[in-house]
N, C-alpha and C positions, 0 to 999 in steps of 0.2 A: 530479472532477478527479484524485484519486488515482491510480483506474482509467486514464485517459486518461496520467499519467505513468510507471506502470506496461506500459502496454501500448506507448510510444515507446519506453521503454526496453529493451523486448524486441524490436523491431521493430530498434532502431539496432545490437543485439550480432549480427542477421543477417551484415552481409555479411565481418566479423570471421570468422563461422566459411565463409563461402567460402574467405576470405585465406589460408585453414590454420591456423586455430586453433579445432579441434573443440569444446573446452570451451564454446564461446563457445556452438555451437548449443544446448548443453542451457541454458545460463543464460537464454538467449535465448526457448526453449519457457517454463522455467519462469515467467519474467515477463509472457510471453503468459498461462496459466495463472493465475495470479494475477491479471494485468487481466480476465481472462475472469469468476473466481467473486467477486470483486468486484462485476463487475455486475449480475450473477445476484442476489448480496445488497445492491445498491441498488434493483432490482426489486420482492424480496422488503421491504425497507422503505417503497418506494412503497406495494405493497399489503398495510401495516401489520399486516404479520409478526409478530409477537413473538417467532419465531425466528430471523428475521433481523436480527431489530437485536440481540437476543443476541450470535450469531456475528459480526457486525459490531464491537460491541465488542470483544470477544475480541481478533478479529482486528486493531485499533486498539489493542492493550495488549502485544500482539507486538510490535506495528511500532515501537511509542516504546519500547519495553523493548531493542530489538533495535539502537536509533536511539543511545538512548544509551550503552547496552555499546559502538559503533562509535564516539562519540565521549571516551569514556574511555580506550579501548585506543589507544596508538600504531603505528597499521600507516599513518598518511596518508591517513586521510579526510578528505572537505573538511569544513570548519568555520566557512563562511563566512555568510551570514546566507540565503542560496537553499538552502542547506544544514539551517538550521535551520528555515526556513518549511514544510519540505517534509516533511521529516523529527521534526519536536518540532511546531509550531506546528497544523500540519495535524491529525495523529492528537490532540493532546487538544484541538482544536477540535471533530472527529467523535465523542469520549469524551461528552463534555460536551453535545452536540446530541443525541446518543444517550439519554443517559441520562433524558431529560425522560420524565414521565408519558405511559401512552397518549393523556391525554386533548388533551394538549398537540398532536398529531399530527392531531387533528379541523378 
Protein backbone atom coordinates (compact mmCIF):
# COMPACT_ATOMS: atom_id res chain seq x y z
CA UNK A 1 0.00 0.00 0.00
CA UNK A 2 2.84 2.35 0.77
CA UNK A 3 4.50 1.50 -2.41
CA UNK A 4 1.38 1.96 -4.50
CA UNK A 5 1.02 5.61 -2.62
CA UNK A 6 4.43 6.40 -3.21
CA UNK A 7 4.47 5.65 -6.62
CA UNK A 8 0.88 7.93 -7.34
CA UNK A 9 2.52 10.35 -5.77
CA UNK A 10 5.25 10.41 -8.21
CA UNK A 11 3.22 9.67 -11.06
CA UNK A 12 0.78 13.04 -10.13
CA UNK A 13 4.12 15.55 -9.61
CA UNK A 14 4.64 14.42 -13.62
CA UNK A 15 2.62 16.82 -15.36
CA UNK A 16 3.70 19.75 -12.91
CA UNK A 17 7.06 19.50 -14.37
CA UNK A 18 5.60 19.72 -17.95
CA UNK A 19 3.69 23.01 -16.71
CA UNK A 20 7.23 24.59 -15.92
CA UNK A 21 8.17 23.59 -12.89
CA UNK A 22 11.36 21.42 -13.34
CA UNK A 23 11.76 20.83 -9.62
CA UNK A 24 8.82 18.90 -9.79
CA UNK A 25 10.32 16.24 -12.43
CA UNK A 26 13.26 15.39 -9.91
CA UNK A 27 10.65 15.02 -6.95
CA UNK A 28 8.56 13.17 -9.05
CA UNK A 29 11.59 10.50 -10.19
CA UNK A 30 12.59 10.40 -6.89
CA UNK A 31 9.02 8.92 -5.60
CA UNK A 32 9.02 6.78 -8.55
CA UNK A 33 12.42 5.40 -6.92
CA UNK A 34 11.27 5.03 -3.83
CA UNK A 35 8.02 3.06 -4.90
CA UNK A 36 10.21 1.18 -6.99
CA UNK A 37 12.80 -0.21 -4.05
CA UNK A 38 10.12 -0.66 -1.87
CA UNK A 39 8.94 -3.33 -3.90
CA UNK A 40 11.83 -4.90 -4.62
CA UNK A 41 11.90 -4.99 -0.56
CA UNK A 42 8.42 -6.39 -0.25
CA UNK A 43 9.62 -9.14 -2.59
CA UNK A 44 12.59 -9.61 -0.70
CA UNK A 45 10.14 -10.22 2.38
CA UNK A 46 7.90 -12.38 0.42
CA UNK A 47 10.91 -14.44 -0.04
CA UNK A 48 11.74 -14.34 3.83
CA UNK A 49 14.79 -12.24 3.54
CA UNK A 50 16.26 -11.29 6.68
CA UNK A 51 17.79 -8.68 4.73
CA UNK A 52 14.94 -7.33 3.61
CA UNK A 53 12.93 -7.02 6.34
CA UNK A 54 16.03 -5.31 8.03
CA UNK A 55 16.11 -2.53 5.48
CA UNK A 56 12.48 -2.46 5.47
CA UNK A 57 12.41 -1.61 8.98
CA UNK A 58 15.00 0.87 8.65
CA UNK A 59 13.37 2.30 6.12
CA UNK A 60 9.84 2.45 8.18
CA UNK A 61 11.98 4.33 11.06
CA UNK A 62 12.76 7.16 8.38
CA UNK A 63 9.62 7.44 7.26
CA UNK A 64 7.89 8.03 10.95
CA UNK A 65 10.88 9.91 12.11
CA UNK A 66 10.69 12.02 9.03
CA UNK A 67 6.73 12.08 9.55
CA UNK A 68 6.86 13.57 12.69
CA UNK A 69 9.81 16.19 12.49
CA UNK A 70 7.01 17.42 9.48
CA UNK A 71 4.42 17.38 11.83
CA UNK A 72 6.19 19.34 14.56
CA UNK A 73 7.80 21.86 12.33
CA UNK A 74 5.40 24.62 11.18
CA UNK A 75 5.96 25.05 7.34
CA UNK A 76 1.84 23.73 6.70
CA UNK A 77 1.65 20.25 6.49
CA UNK A 78 -1.51 18.63 6.66
CA UNK A 79 -2.42 17.23 9.92
CA UNK A 80 -5.57 15.84 9.24
CA UNK A 81 -6.36 12.17 10.28
CA UNK A 82 -5.49 10.75 6.14
CA UNK A 83 -2.41 12.48 7.16
CA UNK A 84 -1.91 10.60 9.96
CA UNK A 85 -2.92 7.01 8.65
CA UNK A 86 -0.45 7.35 6.11
CA UNK A 87 1.99 8.95 7.49
CA UNK A 88 2.31 7.75 11.58
CA UNK A 89 -0.32 4.88 11.54
CA UNK A 90 1.08 2.96 8.47
CA UNK A 91 5.05 2.83 9.20
CA UNK A 92 4.56 1.66 12.95
CA UNK A 93 2.05 -0.71 11.78
CA UNK A 94 4.89 -2.08 9.20
CA UNK A 95 7.61 -1.64 12.41
CA UNK A 96 5.66 -3.83 14.51
CA UNK A 97 4.62 -6.65 11.58
CA UNK A 98 8.18 -6.43 10.83
CA UNK A 99 9.56 -7.01 13.70
CA UNK A 100 7.88 -10.53 14.60
CA UNK A 101 10.25 -13.77 14.81
CA UNK A 102 11.14 -15.56 11.57
CA UNK A 103 9.18 -18.20 12.89
CA UNK A 104 6.17 -16.07 12.75
CA UNK A 105 6.46 -15.76 8.85
CA UNK A 106 6.14 -19.77 8.35
Amino acid sequence: MQTLLWAIAGISAMPFALAGEPFMLGLGLASLLLAMSTCVLAIGILWRRNRARRWAIRLEIVCLAASLLQMLVPIGANHGPVSLMTNVALPVALIVLLRKPREAFI
